[in-house]
C-alpha positions in Angstrom: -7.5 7.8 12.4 -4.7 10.1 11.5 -4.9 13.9 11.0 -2.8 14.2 7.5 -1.9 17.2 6.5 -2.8 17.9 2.7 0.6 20.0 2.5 2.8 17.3 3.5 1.7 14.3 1.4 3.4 13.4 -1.5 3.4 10.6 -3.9 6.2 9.3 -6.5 6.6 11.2 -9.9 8.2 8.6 -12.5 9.1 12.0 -14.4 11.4 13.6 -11.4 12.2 10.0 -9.9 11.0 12.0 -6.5 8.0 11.9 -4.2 6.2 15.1 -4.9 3.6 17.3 -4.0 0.5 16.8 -5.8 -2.7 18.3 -7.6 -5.8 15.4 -7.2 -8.3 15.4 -9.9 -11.3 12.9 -10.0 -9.5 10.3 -11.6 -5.3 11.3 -11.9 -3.2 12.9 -10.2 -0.5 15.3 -11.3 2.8 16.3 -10.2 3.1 19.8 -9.3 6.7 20.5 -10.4 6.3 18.8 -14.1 3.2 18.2 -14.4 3.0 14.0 -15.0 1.0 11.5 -13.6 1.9 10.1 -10.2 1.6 6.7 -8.2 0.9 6.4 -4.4 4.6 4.4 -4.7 7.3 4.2 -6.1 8.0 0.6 -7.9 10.8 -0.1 -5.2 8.4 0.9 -2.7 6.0 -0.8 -4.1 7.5 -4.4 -4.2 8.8 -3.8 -0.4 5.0 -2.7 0.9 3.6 -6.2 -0.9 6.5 -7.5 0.4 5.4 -6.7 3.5 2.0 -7.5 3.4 3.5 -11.5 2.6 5.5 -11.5 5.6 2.4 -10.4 7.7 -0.4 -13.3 6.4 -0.3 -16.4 8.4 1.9 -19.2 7.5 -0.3 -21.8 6.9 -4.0 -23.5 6.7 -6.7 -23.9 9.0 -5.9 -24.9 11.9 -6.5 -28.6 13.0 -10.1 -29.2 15.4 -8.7 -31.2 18.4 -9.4 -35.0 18.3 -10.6 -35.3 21.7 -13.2 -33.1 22.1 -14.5 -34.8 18.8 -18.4 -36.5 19.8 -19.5 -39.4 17.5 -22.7 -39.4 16.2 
């Protein structure tokens, strides 16, 4: 697992169109140069990570059991 520094992260601001350092609460969390809610991405960002994620599942069902090894019973 990474080591990320608190100091560094940054999430999107939809206020100052701009990833941003952050204040965390329990269930929000703020930007610290405005003071609006932020997202983990921003909407661009997040359509090219689920994007992404598409690309990476298998293309595809299950894969076929082979006919020869079959036994009858």
């Amino acid at each position: 697992m990474e080591n990320l520094d608190y100091y560094a992260d940054r999430k999107f601001c939809a206020h100052c169109q701009n990833y941003v350092p952050y204040l965390m609460s329990v269930d929000k969390s703020f930007c610290v140069q405005c003071g609006g809610e932020v997202r983990l991405f921003s909407q661009a960002d997040w359509q090219a990570f689920n994007q992404a994620l598409q690309d990476r599942r298998p293309k595809g069902g299950r894969p076929r059991k082979n006919q020869q090894n079959k036994e009858s019973a």
